[in-house]
C-alpha positions in Angstrom: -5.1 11.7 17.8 -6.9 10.7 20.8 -5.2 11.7 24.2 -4.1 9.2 26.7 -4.6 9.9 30.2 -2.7 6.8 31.5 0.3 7.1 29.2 3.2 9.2 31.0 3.6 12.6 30.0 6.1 15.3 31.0 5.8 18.5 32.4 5.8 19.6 29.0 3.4 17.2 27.5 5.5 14.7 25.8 6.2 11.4 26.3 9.2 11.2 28.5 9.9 7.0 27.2 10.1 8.6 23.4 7.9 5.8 22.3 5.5 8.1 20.8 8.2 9.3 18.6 9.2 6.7 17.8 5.7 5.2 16.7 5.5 8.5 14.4 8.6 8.0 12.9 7.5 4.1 12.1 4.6 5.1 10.8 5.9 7.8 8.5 8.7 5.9 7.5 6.5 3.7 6.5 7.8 0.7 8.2 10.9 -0.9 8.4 12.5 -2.1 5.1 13.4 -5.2 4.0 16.8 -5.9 1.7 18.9 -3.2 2.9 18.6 0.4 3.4 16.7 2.5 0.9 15.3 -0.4 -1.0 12.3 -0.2 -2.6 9.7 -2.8 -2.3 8.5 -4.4 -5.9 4.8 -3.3 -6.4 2.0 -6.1 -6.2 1.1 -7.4 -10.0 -2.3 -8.4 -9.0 -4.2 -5.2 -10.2 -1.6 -5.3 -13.4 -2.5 -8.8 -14.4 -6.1 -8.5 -13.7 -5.8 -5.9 -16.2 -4.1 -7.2 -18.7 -6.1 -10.6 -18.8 -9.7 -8.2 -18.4 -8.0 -6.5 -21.5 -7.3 -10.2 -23.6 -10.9 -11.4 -22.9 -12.4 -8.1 -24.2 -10.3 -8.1 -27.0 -11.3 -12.1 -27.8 -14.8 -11.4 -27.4 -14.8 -8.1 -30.2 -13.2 -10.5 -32.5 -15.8 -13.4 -31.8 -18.3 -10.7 -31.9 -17.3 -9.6 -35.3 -16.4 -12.9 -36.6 -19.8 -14.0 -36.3 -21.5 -10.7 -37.6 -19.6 -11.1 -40.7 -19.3 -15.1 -41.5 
């Protein structure tokens, strides 16, 4: 991370408001959770039903594909 000259530091180096503590522990926490403690969020579907319809149309075209080729 990039060091801020304007931010107050301690005679130790650390920030004596905490807020850069508490920024990392945001950050690694991952952010603050919604629906109680401990609650996972429910994935996206977008990638899962992009899949699943890419997966229908492939399958509708090999059968129109073969249809053809044998009728």
């Amino acid at each position: 991370m990039a060091h801020n000259p304007q931010a107050p530091q301690g005679p130790e180096g650390h920030d004596p408001a905490g807020s850069t503590q508490m920024f990392r522990a945001f950050v690694d926490e991952g952010g603050p959770q919604h629906g109680g403690r401990g609650a996972a969020a429910p994935a996206p579907a977008g990638p899962r039903v992009g899949l699943m319809v890419g997966i229908v149309a492939a399958v509708a075209i090999l059968g129109t594909v073969v249809w053809l080729a044998l009728g």
